[in-house]
ZAMARGU-4260 file (C-alpha; in steps of 0.2 Angstrom, whole numbers, plus 5000, padded with zeros to 4 digits):
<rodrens>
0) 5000/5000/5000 | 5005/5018/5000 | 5019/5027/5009 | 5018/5042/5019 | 5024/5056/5006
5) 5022/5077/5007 | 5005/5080/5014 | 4994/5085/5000 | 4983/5104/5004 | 4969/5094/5011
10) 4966/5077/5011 | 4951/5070/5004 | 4939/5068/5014 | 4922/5068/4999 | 4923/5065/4981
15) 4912/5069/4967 | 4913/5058/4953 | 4911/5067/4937 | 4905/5051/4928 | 4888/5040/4928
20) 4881/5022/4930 | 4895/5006/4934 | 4911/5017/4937 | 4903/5030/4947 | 4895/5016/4959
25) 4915/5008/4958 | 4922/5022/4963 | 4910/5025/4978 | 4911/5006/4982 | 4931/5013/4987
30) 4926/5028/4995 | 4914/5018/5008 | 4926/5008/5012 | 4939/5022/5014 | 4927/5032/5023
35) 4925/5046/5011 | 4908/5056/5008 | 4901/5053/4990 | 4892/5064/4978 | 4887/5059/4963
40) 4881/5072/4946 | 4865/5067/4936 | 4855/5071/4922 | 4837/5073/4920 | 4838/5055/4911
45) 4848/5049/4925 | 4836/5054/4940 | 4831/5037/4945 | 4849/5031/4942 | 4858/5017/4952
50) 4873/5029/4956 | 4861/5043/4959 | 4853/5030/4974 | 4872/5026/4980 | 4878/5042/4983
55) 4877/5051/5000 | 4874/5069/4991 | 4867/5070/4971 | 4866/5087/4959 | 4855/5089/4945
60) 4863/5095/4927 | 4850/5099/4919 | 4845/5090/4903 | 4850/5073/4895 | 4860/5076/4880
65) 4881/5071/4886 | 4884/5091/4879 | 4872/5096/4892 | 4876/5088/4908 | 4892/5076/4909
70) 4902/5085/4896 | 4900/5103/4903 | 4914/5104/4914 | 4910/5120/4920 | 4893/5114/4927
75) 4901/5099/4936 | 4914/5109/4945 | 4899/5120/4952 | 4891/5106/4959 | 4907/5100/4968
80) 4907/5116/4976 | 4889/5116/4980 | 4890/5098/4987 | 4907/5102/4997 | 4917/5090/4988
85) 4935/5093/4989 | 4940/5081/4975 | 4935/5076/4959 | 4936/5058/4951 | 4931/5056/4931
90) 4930/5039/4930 | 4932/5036/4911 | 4925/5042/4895 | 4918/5060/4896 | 4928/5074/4903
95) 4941/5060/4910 | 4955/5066/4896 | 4951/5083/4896 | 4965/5093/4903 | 4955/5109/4901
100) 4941/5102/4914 | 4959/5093/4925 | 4963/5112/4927 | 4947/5119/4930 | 4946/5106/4947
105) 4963/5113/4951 | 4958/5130/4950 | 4942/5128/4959 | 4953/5123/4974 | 4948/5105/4972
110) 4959/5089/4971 | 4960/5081/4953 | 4962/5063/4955 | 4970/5060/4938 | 4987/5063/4933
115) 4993/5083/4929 | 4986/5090/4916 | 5000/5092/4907 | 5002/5074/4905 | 4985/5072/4901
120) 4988/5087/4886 | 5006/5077/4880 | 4996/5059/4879 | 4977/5061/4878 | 4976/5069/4861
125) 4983/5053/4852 | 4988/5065/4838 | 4998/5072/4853 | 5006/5058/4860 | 5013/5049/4841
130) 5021/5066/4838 | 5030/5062/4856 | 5034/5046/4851 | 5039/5050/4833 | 5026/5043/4825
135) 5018/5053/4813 | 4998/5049/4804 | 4995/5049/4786 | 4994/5065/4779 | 4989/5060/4758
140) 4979/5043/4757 | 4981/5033/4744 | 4977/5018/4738 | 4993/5009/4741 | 4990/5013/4758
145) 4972/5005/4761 | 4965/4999/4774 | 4966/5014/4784 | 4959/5018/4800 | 4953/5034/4804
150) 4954/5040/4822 | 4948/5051/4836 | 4961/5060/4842 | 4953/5062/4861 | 4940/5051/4870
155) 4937/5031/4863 | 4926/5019/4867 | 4927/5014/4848 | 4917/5033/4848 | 4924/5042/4830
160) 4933/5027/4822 | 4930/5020/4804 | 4938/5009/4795 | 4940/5013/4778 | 4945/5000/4763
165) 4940/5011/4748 | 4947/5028/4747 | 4933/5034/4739 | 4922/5033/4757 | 4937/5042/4764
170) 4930/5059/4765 | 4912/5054/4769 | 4919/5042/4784 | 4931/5057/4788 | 4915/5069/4791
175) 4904/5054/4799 | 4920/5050/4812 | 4921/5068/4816 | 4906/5074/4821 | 4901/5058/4831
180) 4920/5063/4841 | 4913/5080/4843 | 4894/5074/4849 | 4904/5063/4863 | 4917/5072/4867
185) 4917/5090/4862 | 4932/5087/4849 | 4931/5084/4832 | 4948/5081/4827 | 4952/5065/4819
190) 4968/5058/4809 | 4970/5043/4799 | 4983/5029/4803 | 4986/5013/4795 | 4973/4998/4800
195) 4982/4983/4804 | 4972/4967/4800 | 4967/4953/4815 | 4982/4960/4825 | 4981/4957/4844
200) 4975/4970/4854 | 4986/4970/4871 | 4992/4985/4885 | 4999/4987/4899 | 4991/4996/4915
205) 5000/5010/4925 | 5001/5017/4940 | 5014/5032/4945 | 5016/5043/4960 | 5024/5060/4962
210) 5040/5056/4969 | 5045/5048/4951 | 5040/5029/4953 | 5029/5021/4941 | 5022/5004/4942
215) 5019/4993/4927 | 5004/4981/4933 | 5008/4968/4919 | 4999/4965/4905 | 4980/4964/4897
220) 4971/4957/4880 | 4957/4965/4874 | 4958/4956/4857 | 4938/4952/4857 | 4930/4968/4850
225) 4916/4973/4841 | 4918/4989/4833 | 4933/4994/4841 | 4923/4991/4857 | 4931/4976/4869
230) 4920/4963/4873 | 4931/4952/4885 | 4948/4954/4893 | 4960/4947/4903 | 4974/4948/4913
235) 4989/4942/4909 | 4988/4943/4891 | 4992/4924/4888 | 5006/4917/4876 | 5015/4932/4876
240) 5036/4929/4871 | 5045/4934/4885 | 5055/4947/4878 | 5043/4955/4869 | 5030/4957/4886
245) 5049/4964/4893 | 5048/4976/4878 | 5030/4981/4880 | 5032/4986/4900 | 5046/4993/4896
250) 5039/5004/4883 | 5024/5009/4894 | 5037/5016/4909 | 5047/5024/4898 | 5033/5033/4888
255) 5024/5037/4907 | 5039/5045/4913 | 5044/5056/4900 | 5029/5066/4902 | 5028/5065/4922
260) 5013/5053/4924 | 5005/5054/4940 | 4991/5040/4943 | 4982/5026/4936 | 4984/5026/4915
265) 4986/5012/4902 | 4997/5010/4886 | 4990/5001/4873 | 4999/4992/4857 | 4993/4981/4844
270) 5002/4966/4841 | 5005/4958/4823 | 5018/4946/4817 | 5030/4948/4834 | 5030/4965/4834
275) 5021/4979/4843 | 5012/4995/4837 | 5010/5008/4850 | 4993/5012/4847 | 4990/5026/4860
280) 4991/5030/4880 | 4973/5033/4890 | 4976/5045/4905 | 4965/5039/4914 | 4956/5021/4923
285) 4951/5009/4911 | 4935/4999/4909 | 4945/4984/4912 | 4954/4989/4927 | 4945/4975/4937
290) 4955/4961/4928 | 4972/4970/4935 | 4965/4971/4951 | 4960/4954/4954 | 4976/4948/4948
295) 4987/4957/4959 | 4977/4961/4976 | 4974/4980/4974 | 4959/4992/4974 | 4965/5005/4960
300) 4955/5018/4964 | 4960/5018/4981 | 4978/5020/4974 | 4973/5034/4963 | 4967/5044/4980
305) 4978/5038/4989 | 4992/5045/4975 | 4983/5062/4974 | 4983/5065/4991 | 5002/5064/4991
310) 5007/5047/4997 | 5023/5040/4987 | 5021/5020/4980 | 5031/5007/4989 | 5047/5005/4974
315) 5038/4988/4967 | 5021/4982/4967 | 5015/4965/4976 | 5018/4949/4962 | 5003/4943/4952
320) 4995/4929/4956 | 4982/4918/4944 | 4972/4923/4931 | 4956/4933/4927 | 4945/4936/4913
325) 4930/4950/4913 | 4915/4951/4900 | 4904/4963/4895 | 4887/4961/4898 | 4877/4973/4883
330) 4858/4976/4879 | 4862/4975/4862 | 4858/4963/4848 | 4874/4954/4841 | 4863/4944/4826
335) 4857/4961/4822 | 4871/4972/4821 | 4875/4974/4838 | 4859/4985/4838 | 4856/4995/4856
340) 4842/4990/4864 | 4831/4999/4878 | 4819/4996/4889 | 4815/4989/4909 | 4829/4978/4916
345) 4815/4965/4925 | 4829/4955/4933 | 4843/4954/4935 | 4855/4944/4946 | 4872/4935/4944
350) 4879/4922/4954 | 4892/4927/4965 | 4902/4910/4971 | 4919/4909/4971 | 4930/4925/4964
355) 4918/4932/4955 | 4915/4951/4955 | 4901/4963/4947 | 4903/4981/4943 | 4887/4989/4937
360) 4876/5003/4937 | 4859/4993/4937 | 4848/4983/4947 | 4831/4972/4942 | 4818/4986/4940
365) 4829/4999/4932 | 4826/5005/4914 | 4841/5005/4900 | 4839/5021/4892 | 4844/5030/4874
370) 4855/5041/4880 | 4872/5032/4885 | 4880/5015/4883 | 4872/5001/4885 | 4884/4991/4897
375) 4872/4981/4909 | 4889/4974/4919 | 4905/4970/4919 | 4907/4950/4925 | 4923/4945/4931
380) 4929/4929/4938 | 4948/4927/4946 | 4956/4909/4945 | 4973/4899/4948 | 4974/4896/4928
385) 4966/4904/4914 | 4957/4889/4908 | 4950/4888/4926 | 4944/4906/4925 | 4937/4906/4907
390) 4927/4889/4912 | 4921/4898/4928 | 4915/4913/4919 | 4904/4902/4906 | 4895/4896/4918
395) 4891/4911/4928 | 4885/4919/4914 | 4874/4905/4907 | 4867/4906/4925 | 4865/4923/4927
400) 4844/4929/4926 | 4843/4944/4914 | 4828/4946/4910 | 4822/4962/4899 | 4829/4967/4882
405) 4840/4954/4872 | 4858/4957/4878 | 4875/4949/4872 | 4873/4937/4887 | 4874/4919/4875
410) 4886/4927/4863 | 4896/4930/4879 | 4897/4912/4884 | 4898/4903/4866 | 4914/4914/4864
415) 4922/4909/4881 | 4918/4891/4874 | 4924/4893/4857 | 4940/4882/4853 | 4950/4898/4847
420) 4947/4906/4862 | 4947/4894/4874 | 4961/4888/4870 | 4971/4904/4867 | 4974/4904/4849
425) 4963/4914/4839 | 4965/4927/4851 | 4966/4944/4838 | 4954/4957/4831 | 4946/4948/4819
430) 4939/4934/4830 | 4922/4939/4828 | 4924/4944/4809 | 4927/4925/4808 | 4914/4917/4819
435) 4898/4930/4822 | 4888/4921/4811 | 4891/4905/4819 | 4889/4911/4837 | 4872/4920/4837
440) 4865/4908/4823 | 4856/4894/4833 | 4861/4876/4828 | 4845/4869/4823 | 4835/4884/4829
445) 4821/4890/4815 | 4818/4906/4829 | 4819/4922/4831 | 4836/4920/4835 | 4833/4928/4856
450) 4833/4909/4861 | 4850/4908/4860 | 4857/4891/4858 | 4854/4871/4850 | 4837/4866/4842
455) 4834/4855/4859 | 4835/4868/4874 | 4826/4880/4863 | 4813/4871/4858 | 4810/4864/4877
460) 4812/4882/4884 | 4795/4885/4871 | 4787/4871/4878 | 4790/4875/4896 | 4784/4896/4890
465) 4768/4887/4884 | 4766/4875/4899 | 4767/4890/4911 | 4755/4902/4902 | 4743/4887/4903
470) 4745/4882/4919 | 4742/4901/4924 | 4728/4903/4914 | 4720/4886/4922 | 4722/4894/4940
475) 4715/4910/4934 | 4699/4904/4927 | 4700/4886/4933 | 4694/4873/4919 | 4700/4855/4915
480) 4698/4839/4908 | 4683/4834/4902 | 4674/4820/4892 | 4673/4827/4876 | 4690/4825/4870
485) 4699/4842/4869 | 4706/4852/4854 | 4725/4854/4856 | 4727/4870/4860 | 4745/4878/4852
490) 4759/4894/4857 | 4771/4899/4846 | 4786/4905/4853 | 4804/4909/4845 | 4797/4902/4829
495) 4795/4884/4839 | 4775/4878/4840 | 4771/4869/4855 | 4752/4859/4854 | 4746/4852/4873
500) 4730/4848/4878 | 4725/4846/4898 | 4725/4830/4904 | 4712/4820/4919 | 4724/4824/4933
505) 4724/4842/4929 | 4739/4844/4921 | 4746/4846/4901 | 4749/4833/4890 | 4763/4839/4876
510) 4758/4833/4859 | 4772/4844/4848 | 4785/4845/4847 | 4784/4824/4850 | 4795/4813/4864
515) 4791/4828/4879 | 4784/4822/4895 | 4778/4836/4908 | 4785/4831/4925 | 4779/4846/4934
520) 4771/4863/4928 | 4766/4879/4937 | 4766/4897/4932 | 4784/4900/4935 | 4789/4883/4935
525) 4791/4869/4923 | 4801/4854/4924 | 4801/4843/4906 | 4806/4825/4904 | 4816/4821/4887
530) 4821/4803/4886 | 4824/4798/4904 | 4834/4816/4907 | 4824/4829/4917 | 4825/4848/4914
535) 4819/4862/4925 | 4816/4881/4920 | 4811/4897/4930 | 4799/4904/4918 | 4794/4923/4920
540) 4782/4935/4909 | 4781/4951/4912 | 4767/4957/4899 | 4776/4965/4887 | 4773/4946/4875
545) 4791/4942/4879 | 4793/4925/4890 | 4812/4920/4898 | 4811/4902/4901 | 4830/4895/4909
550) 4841/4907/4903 | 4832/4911/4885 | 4823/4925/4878 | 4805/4920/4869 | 4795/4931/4861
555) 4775/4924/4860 | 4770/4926/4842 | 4750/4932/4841 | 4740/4919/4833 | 4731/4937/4823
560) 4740/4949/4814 | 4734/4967/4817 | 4733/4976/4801 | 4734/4992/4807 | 4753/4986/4808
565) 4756/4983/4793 | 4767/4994/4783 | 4771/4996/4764 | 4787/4986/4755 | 4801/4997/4756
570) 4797/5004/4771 | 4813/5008/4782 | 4810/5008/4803 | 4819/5016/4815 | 4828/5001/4823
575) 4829/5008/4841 | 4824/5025/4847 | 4836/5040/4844 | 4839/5055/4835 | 4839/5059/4818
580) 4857/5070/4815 | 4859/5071/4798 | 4851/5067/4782 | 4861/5063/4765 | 4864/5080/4755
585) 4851/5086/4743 | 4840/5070/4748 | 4824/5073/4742 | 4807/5063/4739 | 4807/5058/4721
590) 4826/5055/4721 | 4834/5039/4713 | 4844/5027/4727 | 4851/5012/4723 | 4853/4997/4737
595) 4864/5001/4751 | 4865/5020/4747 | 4866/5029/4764 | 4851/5040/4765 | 4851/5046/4786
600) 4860/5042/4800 | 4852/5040/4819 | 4861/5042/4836 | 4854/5033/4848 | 4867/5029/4866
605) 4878/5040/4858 | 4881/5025/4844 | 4880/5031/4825 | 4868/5021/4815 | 4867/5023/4797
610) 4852/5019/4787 | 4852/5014/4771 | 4843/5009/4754 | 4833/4992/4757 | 4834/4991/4737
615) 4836/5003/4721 | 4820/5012/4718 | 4812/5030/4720 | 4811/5038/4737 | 4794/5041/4738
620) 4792/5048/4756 | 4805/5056/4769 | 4800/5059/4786 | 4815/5062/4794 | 4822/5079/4800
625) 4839/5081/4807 | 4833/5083/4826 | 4820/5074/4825 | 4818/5061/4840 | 4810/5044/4834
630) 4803/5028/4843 | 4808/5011/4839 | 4796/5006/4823 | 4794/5025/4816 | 4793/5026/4797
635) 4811/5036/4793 | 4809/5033/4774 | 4801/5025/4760 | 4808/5016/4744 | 4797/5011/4729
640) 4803/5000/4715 | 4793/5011/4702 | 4778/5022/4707 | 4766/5021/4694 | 4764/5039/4682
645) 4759/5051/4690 | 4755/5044/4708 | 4754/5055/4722 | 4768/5057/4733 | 4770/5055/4751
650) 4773/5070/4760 | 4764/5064/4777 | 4770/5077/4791 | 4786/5070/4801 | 4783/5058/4816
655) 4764/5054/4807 | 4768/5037/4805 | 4774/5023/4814 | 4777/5004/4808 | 4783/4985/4814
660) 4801/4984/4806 | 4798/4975/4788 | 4810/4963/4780 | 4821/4971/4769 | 4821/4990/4778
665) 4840/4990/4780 | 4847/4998/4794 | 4868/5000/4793 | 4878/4999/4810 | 4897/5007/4803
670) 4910/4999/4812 | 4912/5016/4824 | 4913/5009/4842 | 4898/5006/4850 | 4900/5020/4860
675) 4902/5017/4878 | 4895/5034/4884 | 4910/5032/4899 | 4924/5023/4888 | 4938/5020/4877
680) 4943/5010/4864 | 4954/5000/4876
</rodrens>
């Protein structure tokens, strides 16, 4: 722990965290148990909030928009003052790289837990910290030099990143980049680098005090990424040659002190072919710091106050021991895109056995919102060897009840179980280039893909759905067996029918899907008999025609079709709700598109999505406006094949029509970072 150093001007005795949802909670978990007051900053959309609840003291910002509350740096200082705060934490994401907001703390009187500002300046700006390294970005692109990457120069999280393989998208993908940085993190600079294919994606976590030591906490890979966005990481980054994990440590202590580092920070590299690529340095605590911490014994954050308030770092840190391995827990949709998903978190409970640790920023009841990212949790599971702690971890999360919108939950656990990546060897970039398809397509599964896994435990977890509804419905408004032979009666859920038909004793007998003996049913309960092998599922509804049955998502499909929902072919839906930002220049109603064309692009949890051209045709209506806010279902657009001569056009007022999304309506997700509200590329 800590040495007694100079005395800092006042030690800390509350802390504002300038930051919302899973870190803000971490970081008051640590102030609790250091005995430091917490105060926690809010927006309107964020009243009901989880770390608004876990704060001793909470100030509004008014409004929802990030530009409005978490990014005003101005407005988050005055609410440390009006709390009494005399320290600031960032967390990460937001204003946690902005040396600007470092110095207004600073200035206010405040302690900045976060290395000087200065530092934050020479590294934060990756534009910044390649030109202290010597490496300079592309200036003219040419083709020789595709694929490029273009690049945020501050913030991350994936937030203002495109890859770009044909150079004539370059300058579309160079505006698109750009002002998706400067919606999340005020700063619209970006710079183009060269994009190294299926490299590994590995760093090395810091911490320094202010008598000149700096720690290097080993290493972390965070190859497993959508969008630039890391999925799962862990600590140590595994097969690693020893000299070249020398190289990398040395590297990150050497880049740290050259600029003065004071605190917790992380250097990240990319790995290809033996060699590494310094990809950039992130001032600040990473989303992946639990992995670190489980591995060697420390609370960081406790580190990072304890460092701000002056105390020096013992010369070496304490040895590592085993191996951990954290996942991301979304609401998001990875067989559609990775699409966002909102709505009410019913339940929600991990098992806790063992070394297994949650950091979030919900609990059952709360609501996922469209305003930030939508990270449910972060599941983390320490163990002697990394096989032991990936195996551990599978089975926590295929245990875990997470019931609400479809989350990443089953992709999670077929990745931990996927050869590659249990075994260590397709550990790079491109793992989920290679294998999506594979892991969120069900084997044997005709549904609507929320299910999650093999033919067999879907189509029980329909059965045991359609059991359950029965057996409620029976205690609701009684009924029976009678002598007249009954009609089967039939459910359809996740694209699986399910026939039964109550029996003498006052039970269901199944009669499809064939070779399915109920052993016990109830509303919440069914327990289903399949060749001599029993299985039991916890079967909850909650009204909104969605079932979870074990750990699978079902939704009931209506034996009717409502017409009213019905909408015309070449309809495109808003795929989640958001914010319209911009639409394509000079588009206009009676314009030719051809398929895949981008015609408008929606922000919902500060992501980019593009929509585009479900076919070639005639745009025949166009209700969308930039700043136009949209449900889930609302009619953006509308593309004919060929409108007879002289048909009337569509010009129905924006936000006049709504529909169910239609096949076809195509809805483009960019490879730009899901964007953690809060996070970084690492």
């Amino acid at each position: 722990m800590p040495q007694e150093g100079p005395p800092s001007p006042s030690p800390v005795g509350s802390v504002l965290v300038a930051n919302r949802g899973e870190i803000a909670c971490r970081v008051f978990r640590t102030c609790r148990e250091l005995g430091i007051a917490t105060v926690a900053v809010y927006s309107d959309a964020d009243a009901g909030a989880l770390h608004v609840r876990e704060a001793d003291t909470a100030v509004r910002l008014p409004g929802a928009a990030p530009s409005e509350t978490y990014l005003r740096g101005d407005l988050v200082v005055a609410a440390a003052l009006a709390a009494g705060a005399d320290a600031v934490h960032p967390g990460y994401g937001f204003l946690s790289e902005n040396a600007e907001f470092a110095r207004a703390v600073l200035a206010a009187g405040l302690t900045w837990i976060g290395p000087p500002p200065e530092a934050v300046e020479a590294m934060a700006s990756k534009t910044r910290a390649k030109e202290l390294l010597g490496i300079a970005p592309l200036a003219d692109v040419t083709e020789e030099d595709l694929p490029v990457l273009v690049k945020a120069a501050a913030g991350g999280g994936g937030r203002g990143m495109r890859i770009v393989r044909e150079l004539a998208l370059l300058k579309g993908e160079l505006v698109s980049a750009s002002a998706e940085a400067a919606s999340a993190f005020g700063d619209g600079e970006v710079f183009v680098e060269p994009y190294v294919e299926d490299g590994r994606h590995v760093e090395v976590q810091l911490l320094g005090d202010a008598h000149g030591t700096v720690w290097a906490l080993g290493t972390r890979d965070c190859s497993l990424q959508r969008r630039h966005q890391k999925v799962i990481e862990e600590a140590p980054a595994p097969g690693l040659p020893a000299a070249l994990e020398a190289s990398l440590l040395d590297t990150a202590v050497r880049a740290a002190k050259a600029v003065g580092y004071v605190g917790a920070g992380t250097v990240e590299f990319l790995v290809a072919d033996g060699r590494a690529h310094f990809l950039e340095m992130n001032t600040r605590l990473q989303v992946e710091h639990p992995v670190t911490e489980e591995v060697y014994g420390l609370d960081l954050v406790a580190l990072q106050i304890a460092v701000a308030e002056g105390r020096a770092l013992p010369p070496e840190p304490p040895s590592p021991r085993g191996h951990a391995v954290e996942a991301r827990l979304y609401a998001e949709d990875p067989a559609r895109d990775w699409a966002p998903q909102t709505g009410v978190l019913h339940a929600f409970d991990v098992p806790r056995e063992g070394r297994v640790r949650v950091d979030t920023g919900y609990v059952s009841g709360d609501g996922i919102g469209v305003h930030y990212d939508p990270m449910l949790a972060k599941v983390t599971v320490h163990a002697a060897t990394r096989a032991q702690a990936v195996r551990k971890l599978a089975h926590v999360l295929e245990r875990a009840r997470v019931h609400g919108p479809v989350t990443n939950r089953d992709l999670l656990v077929a990745s931990l179980r996927h050869p590659e990546y249990a075994t260590g060897e397709g550990l790079d970039t491109g793992f989920y280039g290679r294998n999506l398809t594979a892991l969120t397509t069900p084997d044997g599964d005709e549904g609507d893909g929320e299910d999650g896994d093999g033919g067999g435990d879907g189509r029980l977890a329909a059965v045991a759905a359609a059991l359950a509804a029965a057996s409620a419905r029976r205690g609701r408004f009684g009924g029976g067996w009678r002598n007249l032979r009954s009609r089967d009666e039939s459910r359809t859920y996740g694209g699986h029918e399910v026939r039964y038909r109550p029996t003498r004793d006052g039970g269901h007998e199944v009669t499809a899907p064939a070779g399915i003996r109920v052993a016990a049913a109830s509303p919440d309960r069914v327990s289903l008999e399949v060749a001599g092998v029993v299985r039991h599922f916890e079967v909850a509804a909650y009204g909104d025609g969605v079932v979870h049955a074990g750990r699978h998502r079902l939704t009931a499909l209506p034996r009717f079709t409502d017409p009213r929902e019905q909408t015309a072919p070449g309809s495109l839906l808003a795929p989640m709700p958001g914010t319209v930002v911009r639409v394509a220049d000079g588009l206009a109603v009676g314009d030719r598109v051809t398929a895949g064309q981008p015609l408008l692009w929606l922000e919902a949890m500060k992501m980019e999505h593009r929509v585009t051209a479900p076919a070639s045709g005639t745009l025949t209506a166009l209700h969308a406006a930039p700043g136009r806010q949209v449900e889930v279902g609302a009619l953006l657009a509308v593309v004919s094949d060929d409108p007879p001569p002289g048909a009337a056009q569509d010009h129905t007022p924006p936000g006049a029509a709504q529909g169910r999304t239609t096949p076809g309506a195509a809805q483009d997700h960019p490879p730009t970072e899901a964007a953690a509200q809060e996070e970084k590329t690492a």
